[in-house]
Structure formats: C-alpha cells, structure tokens
Residue, then its C-alpha position, 0 to 999 in steps of 0.5 A: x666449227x665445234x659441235x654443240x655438244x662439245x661445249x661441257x656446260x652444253x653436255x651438262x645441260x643435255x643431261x640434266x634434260x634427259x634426266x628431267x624428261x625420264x621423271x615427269x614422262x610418266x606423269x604426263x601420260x598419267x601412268x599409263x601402264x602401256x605407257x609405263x611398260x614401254x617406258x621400262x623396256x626403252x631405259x633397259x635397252x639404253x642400257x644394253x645399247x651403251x654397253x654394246x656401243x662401249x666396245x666401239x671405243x676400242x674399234x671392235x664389233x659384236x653380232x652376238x651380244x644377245x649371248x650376254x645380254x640372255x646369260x645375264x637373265x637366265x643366270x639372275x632369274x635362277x638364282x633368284x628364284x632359288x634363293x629367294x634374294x631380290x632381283x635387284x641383287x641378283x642381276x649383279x650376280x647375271x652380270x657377272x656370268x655374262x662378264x665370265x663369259x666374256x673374258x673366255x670369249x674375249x681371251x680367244x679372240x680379242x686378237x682378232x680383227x673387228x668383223x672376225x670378231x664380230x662374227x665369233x660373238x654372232x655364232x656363239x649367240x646361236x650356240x648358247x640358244x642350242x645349249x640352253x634348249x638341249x643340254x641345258x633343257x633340264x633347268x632352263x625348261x627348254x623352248x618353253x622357258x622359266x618363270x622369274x621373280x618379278x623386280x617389283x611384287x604387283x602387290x606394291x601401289x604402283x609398282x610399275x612406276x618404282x620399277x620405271x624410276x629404279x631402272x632409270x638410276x641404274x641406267x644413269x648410273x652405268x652412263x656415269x661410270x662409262x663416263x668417267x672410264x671414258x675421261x680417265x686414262x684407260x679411255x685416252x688408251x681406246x682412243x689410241x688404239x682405235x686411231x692407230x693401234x700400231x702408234x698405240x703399241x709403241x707408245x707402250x699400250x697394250x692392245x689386247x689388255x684394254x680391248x679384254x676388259x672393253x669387252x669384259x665391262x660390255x658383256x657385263x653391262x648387258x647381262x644386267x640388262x638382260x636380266x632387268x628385262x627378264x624380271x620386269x617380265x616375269x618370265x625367259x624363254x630361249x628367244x631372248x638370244x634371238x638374232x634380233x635381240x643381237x641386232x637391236x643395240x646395233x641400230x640404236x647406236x648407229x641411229x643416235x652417233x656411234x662411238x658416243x655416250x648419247x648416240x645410244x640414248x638418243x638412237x634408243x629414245x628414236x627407235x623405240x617411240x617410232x616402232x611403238x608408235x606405229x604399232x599403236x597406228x596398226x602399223x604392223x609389218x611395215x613398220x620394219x621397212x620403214x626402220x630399214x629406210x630410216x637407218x638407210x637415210x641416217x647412215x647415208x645423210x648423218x653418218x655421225x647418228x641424230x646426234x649430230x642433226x642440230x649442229x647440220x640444222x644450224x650449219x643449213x641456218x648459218x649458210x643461208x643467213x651469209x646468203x641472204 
C-alpha cells in the first residue's frame, strides 16, 4: 500500500502547507520576540539537519558535523566583521571553508565504512575545538570567543521578523536544491550505491566520487547554517563544536524519517516546539529524559520517523473498519 506522501500532488500539498504555517506563525503569536527567537533558530537547524540527513542518501554517517556547521561561523563571522560585507554574503564565504574542509576530510576517509567514518568527523570535531582555543586563540578569542555582526541591525523596524522570513527562503531554497539533486541522475546514483554499492560498481558508479561530493554539499550546507545561527546571535564561542551541537541533527532526523527530505523538518518542528516548551513549564532537566524516551519510542514503534505516523493512523483505521 502506497504511503500517502508518495503521491507527488499529496507532497505538493505538504509543502505548500509548510510553507504557509512558516508565514503566518509569527502573526499569530503576535511577534512575539520569544517566540521570533525560537522561531529563527528552529529553520536554521532545519537546515543544518537536511544537510546531515543528506549524507544518509549515500549510506554514509557523521558524529562530528559540528566541525562544519562552527567552521562556517567563525569563518563568516571574521570575514565579515573585517570587511564589513553583510552576513547575507559571507555566510556564502563560511560555507565554503567548511565545504573545503570537508572534501580534505572527505579525500581521506570517504573509503571508509559508515560508522568508521562516523567516528573520524566525531574526532575531528573535538580537535577543530582544541585548535580553535589554542593555537587559534589569537583570532578566535579563545574560550571567550567574538563578537559577529548581526544578520539584521536592531536599528530596523522589526528586524527579528526580516531576519525570520530571509532565513525561512534559504531554508526553502537549500530544500529545493536537495530536491532537485535527489530527482536528478546523481540522486538515482545515492540510491544504488546505498542499496548495493557492489551492484553499483558494476553498472559503472563510482562510489567514492558521489559519496565526496554528498559530503562536499553536506559540510557546506552546515557551515551556512552555522553562521546564520552565530549572526543571528551576535556572538561565537568554542562551544558551538560541542558533541551536542553534533548530536542535535542526528535526532531530528531519526525522529521525523531518516533518508527523507521532510524527516528532518518535521523531526526538527517535533523536537524543538517539545524541548522549548517544557522549558516554558520549568521543565528543565527532565526534559532530556523524556526526549531520550521519545526517540527510544519512535525508533522502537515508527522506525521510519513521524513521517510515517499518518499512513499507521489510517492503516489501525482501515483494519478496524474490515473488523467491524
């Protein structure tokens, strides 16, 4: 039985929903700057989950892309508080190094199997941390970290909410391009090589080459990220490659469907309005058991993410219509 989002006018739908919801939340909660706030940091970590759910196409893992996501930062951060060109730019710029970055990283051990590799990024994360508050001390200010320009100046009329509807276009925009990827010929090549990398090799795909520039796209789009969160707040500290921030896109994109486009965007929408509002009960601490037991249950129960919760809904409906 088909799932209901395989129909291309159901997925269409979806979208288009999504996309209204981003528009009107803020209006309803009366631009609320809490609300704003939690709003912007949500869409940047959609972004930053897409791009870590985008290296599952090709079967391959990462424990460390907090490398990427706090190069992208710090790199965006610098240059535009040395030039003085807008954030908007330079995140472009952030992108690139993690991307750079990446392909080193990728050129070394892309040949490796998936939790091997897994472990690579998760260490390089910890030693980009140590470089970055000691040899690196002198620019990155050490523990204490830099101050970055903000994405928008406060001085702007409501300048939390352009900052919300310019990051939810990038977000749309770096979905559509994993989109399209996904539907082209290089995404039919991730699906052999994940099904069956030796039947792949023999029908003439190389491997190596697709899962470099999976990897490639993936630290790229997470250093964008990393620095659209830094300029949104104004400041970088070492603690952005923290194994949490490496943790995070991992469980968003296991909770909404892995190795789906909106696994990571429903997973991330989940997550986030749970974690914060529990916060908002003073739901402090406990709130990281009951996440644990979420995602304890969702892999248990919907291995295949929240995604597919509607299609089990109408499945249980159906079976107990023939029932009756």
């Amino acid at each position: 039985m088909k799932s209901l989002l395989d129909s291309p006018r159901n997925r269409m739908y979806a979208i288009i929903a999504c996309l209204l919801m981003a528009l009107v939340l803020p209006i309803l909660f009366g631009l609320n700057l809490y609300i704003l706030t939690v709003l912007i940091l949500m869409v940047i970590f959609i972004i930053y989950a897409s791009s870590w759910n985008f290296l599952t196409y090709t079967g391959q893992g990462s424990l460390g892309h907090a490398a990427f996501f706090g190069l992208g930062g710090y790199i965006s951060a610098m240059v535009a508080s040395a030039s003085g060109i807008s954030p908007y730019i330079t995140m472009l710029v952030g992108g690139g190094a993690a991307a750079l970055v990446g392909l080193f990283i990728g050129v070394i051990c892309v040949r490796l199997k998936e939790w091997f590799l897994a472990m690579v990024t998760f260490g390089f994360a910890i030693i980009i941390q140590t470089l970055m508050v000691s040899q690196f001390a002198g620019v990155t200010g050490g523990w204490d970290g830099i101050a970055a320009p903000r994405l928008i100046s406060s001085a702007v009329p409501n300048y939390l909410l352009v900052e919300y509807y310019s990051i939810v276009l990038i977000a749309a925009l770096v979905v559509l391009l994993f989109w399209l990827i996904l539907r082209s010929r290089i995404g039919l090549a991730f699906a052999a090589i994940r099904e069956n990398e030796t039947e792949a090799r023999a029908a003439g795909i190389d491997p190596v080459r697709y899962r470099l520039f999976a990897f490639v796209v993936s630290a790229y789009f997470s250093g964008v990220a990393g620095a659209l969160e830094i300029h949104h707040l104004g400041y970088i500290t070492p603690e952005i490659f923290s194994v949490d921030i490496s943790f995070w896109p991992i469980i968003y994109s296991i909770s909404g469907g892995l190795g789906t486009l909106a696994g990571p965007i429903v997973g991330t929408i989940v997550i986030t309005v749970l974690w914060d509002g529990l916060q908002t009960l003073g739901i402090t601490y406990a709130r990281f058991i009951i996440i644990g037991l979420l995602l304890v249950l969702i892999i248990i129960f919907l291995p295949k993410g929240l995604i597919s919760l509607p299609d089990r809904i109408r499945k249980y409906l159906e079976g107990r219509q023939k029932t009756s």
